[in-house]
DOROVO-331460 format. One record per residue: z negated, y negated, x negated of N, C-alpha, C, CB in turn. Coordinates in steps of 0.2 Angstrom, whole numbers, plus 5000, padded with zeros to 4 digits. Glycine has a CB too. Layout:
REM DOROVO-331460
ZYXZYXZYXZYX;...
//
This chain:
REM DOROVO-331460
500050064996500050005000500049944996499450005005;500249884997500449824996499949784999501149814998;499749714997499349654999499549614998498849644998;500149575002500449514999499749445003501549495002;499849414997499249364999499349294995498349394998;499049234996499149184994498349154992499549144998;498249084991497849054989497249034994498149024987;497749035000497349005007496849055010497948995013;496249035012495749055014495849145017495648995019;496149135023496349205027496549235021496849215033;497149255017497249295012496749315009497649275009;496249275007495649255001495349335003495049175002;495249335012494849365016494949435015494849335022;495649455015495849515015495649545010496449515015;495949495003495949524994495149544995496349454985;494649494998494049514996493749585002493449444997;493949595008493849655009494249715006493849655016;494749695002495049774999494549774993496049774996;494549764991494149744983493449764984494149664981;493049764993492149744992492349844993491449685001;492849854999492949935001493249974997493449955007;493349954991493849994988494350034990493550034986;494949984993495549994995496049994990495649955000;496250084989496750084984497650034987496850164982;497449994986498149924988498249894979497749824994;498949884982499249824974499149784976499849814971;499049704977498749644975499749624974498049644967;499749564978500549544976500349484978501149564980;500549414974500449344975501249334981500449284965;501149294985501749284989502049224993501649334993;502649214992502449134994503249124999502349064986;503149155005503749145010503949105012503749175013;503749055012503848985012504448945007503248965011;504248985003504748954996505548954996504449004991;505948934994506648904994506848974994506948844987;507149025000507449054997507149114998507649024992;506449145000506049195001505949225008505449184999;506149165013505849195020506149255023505749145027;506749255021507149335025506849395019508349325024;506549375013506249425010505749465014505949415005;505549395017504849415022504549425026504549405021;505249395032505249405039505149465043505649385041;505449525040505649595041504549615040506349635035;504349585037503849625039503249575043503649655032;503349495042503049475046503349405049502349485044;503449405055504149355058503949295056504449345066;503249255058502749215056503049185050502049245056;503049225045502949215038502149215034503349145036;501749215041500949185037500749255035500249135043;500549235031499849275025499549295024499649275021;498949345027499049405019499449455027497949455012;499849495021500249565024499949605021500949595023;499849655024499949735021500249765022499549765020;500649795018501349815018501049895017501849785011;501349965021501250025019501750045022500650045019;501750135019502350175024502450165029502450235024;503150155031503350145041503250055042502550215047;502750035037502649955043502449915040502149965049;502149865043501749815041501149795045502149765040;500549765041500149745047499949655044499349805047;499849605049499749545046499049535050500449485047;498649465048498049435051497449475047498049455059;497249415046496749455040496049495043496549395033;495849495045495249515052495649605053495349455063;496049595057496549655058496749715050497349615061;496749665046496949695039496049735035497449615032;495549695035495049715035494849765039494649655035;494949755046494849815050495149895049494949805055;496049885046496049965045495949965037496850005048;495849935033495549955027494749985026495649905023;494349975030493849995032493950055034493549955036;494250045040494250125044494550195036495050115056;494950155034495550185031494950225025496250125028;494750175021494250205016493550235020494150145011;493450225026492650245028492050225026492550305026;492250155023491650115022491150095025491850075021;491250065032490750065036490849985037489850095033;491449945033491149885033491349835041491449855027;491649885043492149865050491549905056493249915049;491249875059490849885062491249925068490449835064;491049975071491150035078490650035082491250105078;490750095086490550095091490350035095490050145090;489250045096488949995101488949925095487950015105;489249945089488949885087489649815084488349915082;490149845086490749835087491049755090490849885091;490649765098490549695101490149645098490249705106;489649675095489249595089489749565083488549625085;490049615082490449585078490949555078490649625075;491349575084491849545087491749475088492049575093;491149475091490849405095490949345088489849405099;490549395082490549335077491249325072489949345073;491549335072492249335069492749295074492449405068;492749305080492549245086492449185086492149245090;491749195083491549125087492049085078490249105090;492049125072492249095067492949055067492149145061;493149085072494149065074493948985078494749135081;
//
């Protein structure tokens, strides 16, 4: 798997939950914005915004969403379930 990410805050968010879970991802600086990159990068996320994670079959973008299946993926625990799921939600919520 792949982690294209940038500078900006959300990306920041991603690279630090692959990195606390120990998610085997490559780390890719990415800047689809840039003269000449967005059709590099539209096919995996139309937006263009950042961070992706790129793996077999797909892409996933949003960095909340990216932390979540890296969690589930490695078994870390850091992506909260079951009853305690909703507290979590709420606060990552109220952070948007």
């Amino acid at each position: 798997m792949k982690l294209l990410f940038s500078r900006n805050p959300n990306p920041r968010l991603a690279v630090a939950t692959a990195r606390h879970v120990g998610a085997a991802v490559e780390f890719e600086f990415a800047a689809p914005f840039a003269p000449g990159q967005a059709e590099r990068y539209r096919p995996l996320n139309p937006s263009l915004r950042l961070p992706i994670l790129v793996y077999p079959g797909g892409s996933l973008w949003e960095a909340d969403a990216i932390a979540c299946r890296l969690s589930r993926q490695t078994d870390a625990g850091f992506w909260r379930s079951g009853a305690a799921e909703p507290r979590m939600i709420q606060w990552i919520s109220w952070g948007k």
